[in-house]
ChimeraX commands (.cxc) that place a marker at each C-alpha (Angstrom):
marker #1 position 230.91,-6.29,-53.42 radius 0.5
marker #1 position 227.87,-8.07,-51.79 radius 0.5
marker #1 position 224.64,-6.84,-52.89 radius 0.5
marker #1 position 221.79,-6.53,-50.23 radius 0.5
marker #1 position 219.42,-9.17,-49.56 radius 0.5
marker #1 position 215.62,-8.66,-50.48 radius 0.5
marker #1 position 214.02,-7.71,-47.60 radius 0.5
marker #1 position 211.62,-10.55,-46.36 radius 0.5
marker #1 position 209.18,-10.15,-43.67 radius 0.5
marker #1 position 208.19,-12.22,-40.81 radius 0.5
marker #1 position 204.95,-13.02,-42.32 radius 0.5
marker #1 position 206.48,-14.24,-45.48 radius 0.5
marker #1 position 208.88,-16.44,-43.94 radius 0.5
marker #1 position 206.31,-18.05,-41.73 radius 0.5
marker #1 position 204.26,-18.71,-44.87 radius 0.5
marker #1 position 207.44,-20.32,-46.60 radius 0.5
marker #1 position 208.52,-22.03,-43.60 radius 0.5
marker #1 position 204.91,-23.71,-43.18 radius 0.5
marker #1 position 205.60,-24.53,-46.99 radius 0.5
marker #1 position 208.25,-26.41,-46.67 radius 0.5
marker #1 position 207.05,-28.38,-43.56 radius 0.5
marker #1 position 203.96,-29.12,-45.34 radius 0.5
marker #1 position 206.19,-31.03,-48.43 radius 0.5
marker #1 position 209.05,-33.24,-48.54 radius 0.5
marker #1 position 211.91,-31.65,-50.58 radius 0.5
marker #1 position 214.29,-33.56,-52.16 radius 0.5
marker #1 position 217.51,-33.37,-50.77 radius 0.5
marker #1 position 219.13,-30.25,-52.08 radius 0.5
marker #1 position 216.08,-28.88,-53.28 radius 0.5
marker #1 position 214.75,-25.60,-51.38 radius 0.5
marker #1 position 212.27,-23.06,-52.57 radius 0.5
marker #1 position 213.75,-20.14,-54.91 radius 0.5
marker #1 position 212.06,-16.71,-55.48 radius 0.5
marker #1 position 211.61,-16.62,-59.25 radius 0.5
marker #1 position 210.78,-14.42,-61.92 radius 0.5
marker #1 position 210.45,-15.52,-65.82 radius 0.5
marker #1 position 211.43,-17.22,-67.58 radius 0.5
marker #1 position 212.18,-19.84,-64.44 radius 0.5
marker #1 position 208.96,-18.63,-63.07 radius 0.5
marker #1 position 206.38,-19.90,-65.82 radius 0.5
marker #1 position 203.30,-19.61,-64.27 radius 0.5
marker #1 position 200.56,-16.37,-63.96 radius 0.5
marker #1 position 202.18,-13.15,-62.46 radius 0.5
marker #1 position 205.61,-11.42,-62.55 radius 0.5
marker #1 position 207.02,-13.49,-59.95 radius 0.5
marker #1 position 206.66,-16.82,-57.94 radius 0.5
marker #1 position 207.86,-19.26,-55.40 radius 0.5
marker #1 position 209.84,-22.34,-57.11 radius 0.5
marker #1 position 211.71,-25.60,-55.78 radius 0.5
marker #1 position 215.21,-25.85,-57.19 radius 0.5
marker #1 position 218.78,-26.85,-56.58 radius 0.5
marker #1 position 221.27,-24.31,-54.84 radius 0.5
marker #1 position 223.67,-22.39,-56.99 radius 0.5
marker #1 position 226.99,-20.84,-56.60 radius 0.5
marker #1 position 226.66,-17.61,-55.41 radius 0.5
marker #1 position 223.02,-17.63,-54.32 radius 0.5
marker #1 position 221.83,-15.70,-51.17 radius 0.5
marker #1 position 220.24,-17.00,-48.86 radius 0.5
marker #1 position 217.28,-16.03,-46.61 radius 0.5
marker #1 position 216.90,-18.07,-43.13 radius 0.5
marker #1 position 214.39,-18.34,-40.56 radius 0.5
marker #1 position 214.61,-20.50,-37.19 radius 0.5
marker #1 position 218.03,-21.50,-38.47 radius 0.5
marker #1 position 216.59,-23.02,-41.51 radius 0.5
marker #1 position 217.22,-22.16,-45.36 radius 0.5
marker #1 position 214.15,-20.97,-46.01 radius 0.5
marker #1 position 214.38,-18.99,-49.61 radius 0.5
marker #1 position 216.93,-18.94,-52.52 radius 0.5
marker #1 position 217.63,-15.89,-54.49 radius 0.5
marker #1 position 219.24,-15.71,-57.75 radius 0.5
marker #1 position 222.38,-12.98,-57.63 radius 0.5
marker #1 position 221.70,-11.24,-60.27 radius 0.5
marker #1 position 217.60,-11.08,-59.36 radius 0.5
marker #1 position 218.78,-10.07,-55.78 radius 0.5
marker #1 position 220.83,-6.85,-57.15 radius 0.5
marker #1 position 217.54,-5.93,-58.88 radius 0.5
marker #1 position 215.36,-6.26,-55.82 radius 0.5
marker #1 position 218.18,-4.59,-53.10 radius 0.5
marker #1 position 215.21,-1.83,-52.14 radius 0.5
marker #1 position 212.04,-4.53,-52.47 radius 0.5
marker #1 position 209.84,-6.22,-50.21 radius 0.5
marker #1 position 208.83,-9.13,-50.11 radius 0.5
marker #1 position 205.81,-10.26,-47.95 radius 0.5
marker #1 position 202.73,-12.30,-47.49 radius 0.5
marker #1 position 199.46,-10.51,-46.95 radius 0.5
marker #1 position 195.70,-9.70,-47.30 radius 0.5
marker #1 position 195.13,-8.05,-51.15 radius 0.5
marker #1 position 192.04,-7.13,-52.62 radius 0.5
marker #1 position 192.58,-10.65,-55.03 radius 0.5
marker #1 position 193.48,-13.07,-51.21 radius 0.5
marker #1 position 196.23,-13.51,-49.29 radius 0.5
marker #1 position 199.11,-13.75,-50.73 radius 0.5
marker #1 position 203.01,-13.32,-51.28 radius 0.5
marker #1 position 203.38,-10.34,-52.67 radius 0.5
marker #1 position 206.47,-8.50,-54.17 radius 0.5
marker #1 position 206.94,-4.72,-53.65 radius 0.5
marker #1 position 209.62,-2.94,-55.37 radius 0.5
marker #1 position 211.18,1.21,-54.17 radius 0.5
marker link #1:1,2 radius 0.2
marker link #1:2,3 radius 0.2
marker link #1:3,4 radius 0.2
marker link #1:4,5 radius 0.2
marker link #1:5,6 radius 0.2
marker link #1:6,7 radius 0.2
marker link #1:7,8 radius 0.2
marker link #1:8,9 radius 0.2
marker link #1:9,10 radius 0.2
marker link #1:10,11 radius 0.2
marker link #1:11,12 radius 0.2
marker link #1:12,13 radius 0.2
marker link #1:13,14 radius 0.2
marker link #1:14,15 radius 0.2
marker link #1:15,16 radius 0.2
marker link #1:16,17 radius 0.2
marker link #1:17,18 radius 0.2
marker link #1:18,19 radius 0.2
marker link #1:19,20 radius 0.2
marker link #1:20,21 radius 0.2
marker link #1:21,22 radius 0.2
marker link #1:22,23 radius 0.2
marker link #1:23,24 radius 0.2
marker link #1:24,25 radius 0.2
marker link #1:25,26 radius 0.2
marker link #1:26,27 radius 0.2
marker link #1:27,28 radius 0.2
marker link #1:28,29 radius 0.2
marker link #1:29,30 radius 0.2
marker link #1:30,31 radius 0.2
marker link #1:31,32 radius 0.2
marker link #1:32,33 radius 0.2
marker link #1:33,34 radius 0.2
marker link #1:34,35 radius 0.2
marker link #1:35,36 radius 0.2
marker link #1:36,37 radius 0.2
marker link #1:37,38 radius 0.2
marker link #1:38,39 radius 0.2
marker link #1:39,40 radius 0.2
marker link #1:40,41 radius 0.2
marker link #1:41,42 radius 0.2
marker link #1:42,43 radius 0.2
marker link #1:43,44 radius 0.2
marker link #1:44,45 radius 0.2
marker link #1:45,46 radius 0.2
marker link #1:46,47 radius 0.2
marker link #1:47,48 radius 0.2
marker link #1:48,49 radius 0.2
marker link #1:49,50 radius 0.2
marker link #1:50,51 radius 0.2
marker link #1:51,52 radius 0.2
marker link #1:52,53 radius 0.2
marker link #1:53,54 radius 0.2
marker link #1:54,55 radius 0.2
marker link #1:55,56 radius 0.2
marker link #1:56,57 radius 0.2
marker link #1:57,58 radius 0.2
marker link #1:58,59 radius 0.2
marker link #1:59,60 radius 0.2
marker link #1:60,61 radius 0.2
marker link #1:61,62 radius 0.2
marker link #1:62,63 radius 0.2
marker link #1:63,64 radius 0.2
marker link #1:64,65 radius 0.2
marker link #1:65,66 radius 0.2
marker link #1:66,67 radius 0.2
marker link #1:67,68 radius 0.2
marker link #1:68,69 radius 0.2
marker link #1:69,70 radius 0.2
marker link #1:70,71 radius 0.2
marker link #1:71,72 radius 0.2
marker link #1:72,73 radius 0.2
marker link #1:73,74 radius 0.2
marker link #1:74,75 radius 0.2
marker link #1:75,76 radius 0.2
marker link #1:76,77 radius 0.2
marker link #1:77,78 radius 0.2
marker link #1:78,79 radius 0.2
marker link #1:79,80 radius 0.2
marker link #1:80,81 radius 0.2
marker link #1:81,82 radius 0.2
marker link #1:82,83 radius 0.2
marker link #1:83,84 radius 0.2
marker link #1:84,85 radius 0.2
marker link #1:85,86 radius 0.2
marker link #1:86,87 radius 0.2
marker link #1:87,88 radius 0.2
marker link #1:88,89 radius 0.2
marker link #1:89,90 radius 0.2
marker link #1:90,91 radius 0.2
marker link #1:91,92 radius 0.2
marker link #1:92,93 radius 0.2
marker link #1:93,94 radius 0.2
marker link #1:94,95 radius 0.2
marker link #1:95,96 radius 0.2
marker link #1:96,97 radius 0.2
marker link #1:97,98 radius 0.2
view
């Protein structure tokens, strides 16, 4: 059974698209959502760069891989959000979760 992709909005994928064009990756090396414990830094959640994995999905934008998600995170997050907007702490990705 395939398990529904996170839902990622234009916004967000513009802000990870200008990401990548604004680094050089390593080939094989694309960005990941992440939670802990491969997301180490402040806040539940984050934006990592990391190697492709068997069974990842796989978010694209202008025929580009733009964002990795873990299987197992993605069945968790079937009926969340994810987006890049104006908060009351900045803009910023943000990760909301029905």
């Amino acid at each position: 059974m395939v398990s529904k992709l996170v839902k990622v909005s234009e916004s967000a994928k513009k802000e990870l698209k200008r990401m990548i064009d604004g680094r050089t990756l390593e080939p094989g090396k694309f960005l990941r959502l992440a939670t802990p414990p491969v997301w180490t830094l402040e806040g539940d959640f984050g934006v990592v760069v990391d190697d492709e994995r068997f069974a990842d999905q796989v978010v694209f934008f202008e025929g580009e891989k733009l964002l990795l998600v873990d299987p197992e995170l993605a069945k968790h997050l079937a009926n969340a959000a994810f987006d890049f907007k104006s908060t009351p702490e900045g803009v910023r990705f943000t990760l909301d979760v029905y």
